[in-house]
N, C-alpha and C positions, 0 to 999 in steps of 0.2 A: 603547230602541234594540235591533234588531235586525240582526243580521249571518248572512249564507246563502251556501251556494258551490254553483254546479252547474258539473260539467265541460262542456266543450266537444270535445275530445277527451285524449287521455292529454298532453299539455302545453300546455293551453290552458285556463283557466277561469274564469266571470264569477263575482265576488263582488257581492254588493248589500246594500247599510248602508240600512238604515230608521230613520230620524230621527224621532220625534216634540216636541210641543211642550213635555212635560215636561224633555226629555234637556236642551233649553239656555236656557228663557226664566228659571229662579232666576239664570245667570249673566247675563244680557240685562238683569233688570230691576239687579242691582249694579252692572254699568257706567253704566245710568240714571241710578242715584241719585246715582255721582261727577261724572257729566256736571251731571249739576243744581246740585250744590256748587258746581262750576268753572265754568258758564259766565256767561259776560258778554254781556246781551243788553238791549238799549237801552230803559227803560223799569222794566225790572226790578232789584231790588237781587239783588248776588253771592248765589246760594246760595236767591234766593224765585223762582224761574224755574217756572213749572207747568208738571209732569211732562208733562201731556199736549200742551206744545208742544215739553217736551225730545225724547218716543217722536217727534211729530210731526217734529222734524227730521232726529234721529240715531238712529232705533229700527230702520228700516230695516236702514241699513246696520251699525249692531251687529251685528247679530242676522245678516245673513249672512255678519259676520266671524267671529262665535262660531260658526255652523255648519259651518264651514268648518275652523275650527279642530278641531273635534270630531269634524267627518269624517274629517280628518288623522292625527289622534290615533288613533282608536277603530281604522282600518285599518289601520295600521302597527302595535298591539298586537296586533290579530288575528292576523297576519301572522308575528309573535314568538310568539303563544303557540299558534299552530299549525305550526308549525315548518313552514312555505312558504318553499321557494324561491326567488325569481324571477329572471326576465332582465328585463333595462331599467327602466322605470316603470308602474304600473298606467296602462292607459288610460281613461279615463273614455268610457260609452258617451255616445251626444247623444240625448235623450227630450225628444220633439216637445210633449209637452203638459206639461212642468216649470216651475213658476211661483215665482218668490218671493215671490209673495203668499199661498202656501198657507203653513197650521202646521206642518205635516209634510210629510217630504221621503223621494223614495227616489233610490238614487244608485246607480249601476251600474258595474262597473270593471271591463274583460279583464286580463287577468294570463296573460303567459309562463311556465311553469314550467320552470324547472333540472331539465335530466333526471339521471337517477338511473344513474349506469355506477362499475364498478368499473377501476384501472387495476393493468395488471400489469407489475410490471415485472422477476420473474422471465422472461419471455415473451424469447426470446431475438429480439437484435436485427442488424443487422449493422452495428455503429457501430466507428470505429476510435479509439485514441486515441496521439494523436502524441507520442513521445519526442522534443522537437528537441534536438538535440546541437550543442552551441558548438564549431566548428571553429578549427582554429588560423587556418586561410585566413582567417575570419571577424572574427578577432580581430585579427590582424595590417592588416587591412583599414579595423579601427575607430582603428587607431593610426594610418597613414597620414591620416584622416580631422582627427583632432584637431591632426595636425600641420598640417596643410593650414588648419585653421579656429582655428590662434590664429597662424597664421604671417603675414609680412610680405609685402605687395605692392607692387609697384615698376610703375609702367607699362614698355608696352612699344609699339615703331615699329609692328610688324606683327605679326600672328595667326600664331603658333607653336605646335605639337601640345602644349604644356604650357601656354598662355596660356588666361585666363577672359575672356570677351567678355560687353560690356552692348551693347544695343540697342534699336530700336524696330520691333516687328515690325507690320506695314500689309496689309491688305485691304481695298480700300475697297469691292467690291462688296461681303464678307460685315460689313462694316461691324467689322472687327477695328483695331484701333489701341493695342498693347500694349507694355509695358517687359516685356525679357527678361534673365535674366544664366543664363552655362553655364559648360562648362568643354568644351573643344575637344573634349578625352579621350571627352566624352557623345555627340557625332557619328556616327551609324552611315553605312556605307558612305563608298565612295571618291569618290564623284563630291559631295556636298556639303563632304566632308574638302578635296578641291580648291581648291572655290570659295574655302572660306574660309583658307585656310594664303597668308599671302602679302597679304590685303588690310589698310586702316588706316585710321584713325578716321576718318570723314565717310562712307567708302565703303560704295555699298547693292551687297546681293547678294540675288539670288533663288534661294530654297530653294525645296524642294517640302516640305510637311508628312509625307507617306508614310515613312513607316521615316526621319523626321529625327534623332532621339534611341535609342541604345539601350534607354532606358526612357521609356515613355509617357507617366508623370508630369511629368518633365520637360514636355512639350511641352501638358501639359493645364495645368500649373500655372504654365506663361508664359499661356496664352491664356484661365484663369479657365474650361476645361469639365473634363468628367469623364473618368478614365481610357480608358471605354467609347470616348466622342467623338474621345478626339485619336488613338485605335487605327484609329478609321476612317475619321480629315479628311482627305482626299487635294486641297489646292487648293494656288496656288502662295504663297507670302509675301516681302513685300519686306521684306531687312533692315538698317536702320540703321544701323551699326557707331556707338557713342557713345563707348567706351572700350574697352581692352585691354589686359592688366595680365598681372602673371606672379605668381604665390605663393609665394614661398622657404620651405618646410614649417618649421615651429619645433622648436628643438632639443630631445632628448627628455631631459632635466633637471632639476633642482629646481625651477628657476621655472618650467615651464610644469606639474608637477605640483602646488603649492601654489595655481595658478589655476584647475587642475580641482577639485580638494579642499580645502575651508574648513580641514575639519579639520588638514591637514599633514601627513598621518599616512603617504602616501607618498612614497619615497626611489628607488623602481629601479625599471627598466622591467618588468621580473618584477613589480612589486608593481601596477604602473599593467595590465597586462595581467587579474594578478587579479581586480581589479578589472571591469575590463572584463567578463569570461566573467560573475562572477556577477552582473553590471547584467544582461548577455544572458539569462541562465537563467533570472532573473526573470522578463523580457521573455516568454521563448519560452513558460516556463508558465503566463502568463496566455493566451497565444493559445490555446496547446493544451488549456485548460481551458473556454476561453471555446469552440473550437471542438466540445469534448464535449458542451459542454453542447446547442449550436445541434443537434449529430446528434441527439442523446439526444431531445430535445423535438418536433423535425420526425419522426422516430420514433415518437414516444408520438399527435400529431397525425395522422400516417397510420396506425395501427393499433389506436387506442382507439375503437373505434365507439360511439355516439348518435347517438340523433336530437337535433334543435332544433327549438324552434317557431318554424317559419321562416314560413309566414304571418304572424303576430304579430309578430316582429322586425321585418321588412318595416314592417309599420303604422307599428311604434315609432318604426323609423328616419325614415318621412315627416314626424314633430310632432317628435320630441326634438331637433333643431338650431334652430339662429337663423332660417333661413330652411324655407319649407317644403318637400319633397321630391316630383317626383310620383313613381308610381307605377315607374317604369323606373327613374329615378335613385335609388330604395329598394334595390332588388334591384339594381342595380350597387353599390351601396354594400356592403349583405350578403354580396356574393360578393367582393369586397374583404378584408372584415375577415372573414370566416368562420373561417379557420382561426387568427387571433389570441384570437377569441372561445372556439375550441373548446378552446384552450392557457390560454386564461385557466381555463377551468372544470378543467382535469386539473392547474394548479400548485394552484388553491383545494384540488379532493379533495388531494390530495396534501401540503395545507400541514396540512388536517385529521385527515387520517388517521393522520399521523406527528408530530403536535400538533408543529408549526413553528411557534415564535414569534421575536421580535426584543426584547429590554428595553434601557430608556433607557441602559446600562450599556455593554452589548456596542454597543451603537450606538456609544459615545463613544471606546470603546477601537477600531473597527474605522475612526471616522473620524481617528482620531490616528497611526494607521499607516500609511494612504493618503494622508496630507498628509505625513508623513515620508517616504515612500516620492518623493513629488513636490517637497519638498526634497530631497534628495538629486540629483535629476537636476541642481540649479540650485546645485551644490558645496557645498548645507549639509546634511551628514550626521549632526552632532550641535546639534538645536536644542535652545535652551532651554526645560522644562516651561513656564515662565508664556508664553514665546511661541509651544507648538505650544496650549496650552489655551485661549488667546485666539483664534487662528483656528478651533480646534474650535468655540468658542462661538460663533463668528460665524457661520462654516455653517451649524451647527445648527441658528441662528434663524431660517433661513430656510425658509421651508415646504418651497419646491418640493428644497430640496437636502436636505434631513430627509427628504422622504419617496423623491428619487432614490438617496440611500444606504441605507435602510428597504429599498428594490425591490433596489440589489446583496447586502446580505446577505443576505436570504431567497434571491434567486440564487444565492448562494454555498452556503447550508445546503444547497438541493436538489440541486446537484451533488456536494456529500458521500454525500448520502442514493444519488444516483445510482452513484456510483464503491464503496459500497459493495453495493449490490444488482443493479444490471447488470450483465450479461456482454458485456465486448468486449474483440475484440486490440488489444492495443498494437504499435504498429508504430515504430522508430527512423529518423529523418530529419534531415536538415541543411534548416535554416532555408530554404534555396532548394525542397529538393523539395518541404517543407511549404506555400510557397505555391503549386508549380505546380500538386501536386498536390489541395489545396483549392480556390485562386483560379483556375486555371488559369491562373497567371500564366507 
């Protein structure tokens, strides 16, 4: 066997495996001989089958199973011991005069190569990184809430500025036909505030979707679209009044704190407030870390120059899915994913460079934190070891969740690695200006 690489340009290069008939027929004629043992062929007793009807029916295709195998093999060691790179899949070239009837075989493969760039990330950037700060407003805000959501409802005659209204919201030309529930309070402006203050169950009233709700979610998650969509639906909706109910806030107490917390372990509104800030701080510093990290990376994407072998990717892209791709639909694809591609190769250098790993250890510990962390939202804050370890293992088992927790640690270590080797201001904000100011919300 022979193996040879000529470049094609500085990230493109053919490799070509030269197969001879020594390289595979010792193992061709061994699976012969087991074939022979085993098969059962009408006339013949088990195991006196002559060889030359055994090669005769399954010599064939052996023999371009073993080639194949060998091809596999012998490329992917090359590949390893010549410490190549690549992007995507080798491609096999198509040679017009290749027979399976010949002894010998030559076999040709384009290879993308991984380009070769260094990332800095002394290199100063202008990333910010948000301090949100738990307000009292905020806090005070979240107790109102819980009073509201374990409190008591009573119907009511008619739509009053504290009443929650359900319905059935109708468009027939946009083919909408939804179940909605609000709270009057959510209503923006005077003129929908009208319509409905004063009507009662059976009666339809026509809203307009435009500025219906102070916040948009509201109105996108009656109607099942996206925040984007219900900011810009301007049509009209007829509304169903089905029920209307009033919430008497629950009182702020022992029993409705032993129903927040499994554990019991709060007694006073002080202590249920504490609580509260540091559920929020939690909260705010996963976003604000989360959102470092999204700067820092879109960052390293826009100023870490390479090239790609963007021919060759193109190609890859047309054969590596289920179906086939032409030509146009390649390169919309590539200009799609380009800058995921270009991030996948700067988190690789970077997992390398500063030897990032993950062990089955930190794995286990990092996913028994994140399930406590998610008990705890569901008032179990002290669970038991055999029951947080039994759902670790259960996770765990699972490929796709192993290796979705596998992708947040390594997440998390590079934003370590970031927060200690970046330079950027931290800037202090309340949880509202941090979304307006990121989401433009």
């Amino acid at each position: 066997m022979n193996i040879t690489k000529e470049s094609i340009d500085a990230l493109s290069t053919v490799v070509k495996v030269d197969i001879v008939a020594d390289d595979y027929k010792g193992k061709v004629e061994e699976i012969l001989k087991d074939y022979r043992k085993k098969a059962n062929i009408p006339g013949f007793r088990k195991g006196h089958v002559p060889m030359t009807m055994v090669k005769k029916q399954y010599g064939k295709s052996i023999m371009i199973d073993e080639v194949n195998k060998l091809l596999q093999k012998s490329l992917n060691k090359y590949l390893a011991d010549e410490k190549i790179e690549i992007l995507g899949d080798p491609l096999p070239r198509t040679q017009e005069d290749f027979s399976w009837d010949n002894e010998d075989f030559s076999f040709e493969f384009e290879l993308g190569l991984a380009p070769v760039f260094e990332v800095d990330l002394k290199k100063k950037m202008k990333v910010t990184k948000y301090d949100i700060k738990v307000t009292d407003e905020l806090i005070e805000e979240e107790v109102e809430n819980i009073r509201k959501r374990y409190g008591k409802m009573s119907p009511l005659e008619e739509i009053t500025e504290e009443a929650n209204v359900a319905g059935t919201l109708v468009n027939e030309e946009e083919g909408i036909d939804k179940k909605t529930a609000f709270n009057v309070k959510d209503i923006k402006g005077k003129t929908n505030l009208k319509k409905l203050l004063g009507a009662k169950k059976g009666d339809v009233i026509e809203l307009k979707t435009k500025n219906l709700f102070e916040k948009d979610y509201i109105l996108a998650s009656s109607l099942n679209i996206t925040e984007e969509e219900a900011k810009n639906l301007n049509i009209s909706l007829k509304l169903t009044i089905d029920a209307i109910t009033l919430t008497e806030p629950a009182d702020l107490d022992k029993e409705l704190f032993d129903k927040l917390f499994a554990s019991k372990n709060v007694n006073t509104v002080t202590e249920l407030k504490e609580k509260i800030k540091l559920s929020a701080e939690k909260q705010f510093k996963t976003q604000s870390d989360q959102q470092l990290l999204n700067d820092i990376t879109s960052n390293l994407v826009e100023n870490t120059k390479f090239d790609l072998p963007e021919k060759f990717i193109k190609k890859w892209l047309q054969t590596s899915g289920e179906e086939q791709l032409t030509e146009e639909q390649a390169s919309e694809k590539f200009e799609q994913s380009e800058k995921g591609l270009r991030y996948q190769l700067i988190e690789g250098r970077l997992i390398k460079d500063n030897d990032i790993a993950v062990d089955n250890m930190e794995l286990v510990n990092y996913a028994k934190e994140m399930i406590k962390n998610q008990m705890a939202q569901f008032a179990n804050e002290e669970p038991k070891d055999e029951e947080l370890n039994a759902i670790v293992g259960r996770v765990l088992s699972n490929k796709e969740e192993y290796q979705r927790l596998q992708t947040q640690l390594v997440s998390e270590k590079l934003l370590n690695l970031f927060k200690e080797n970046v330079s950027y201001k931290t800037k202090e904000v309340t949880h509202e200006e941090f979304l307006k100011e990121v989401y433009k919300k």
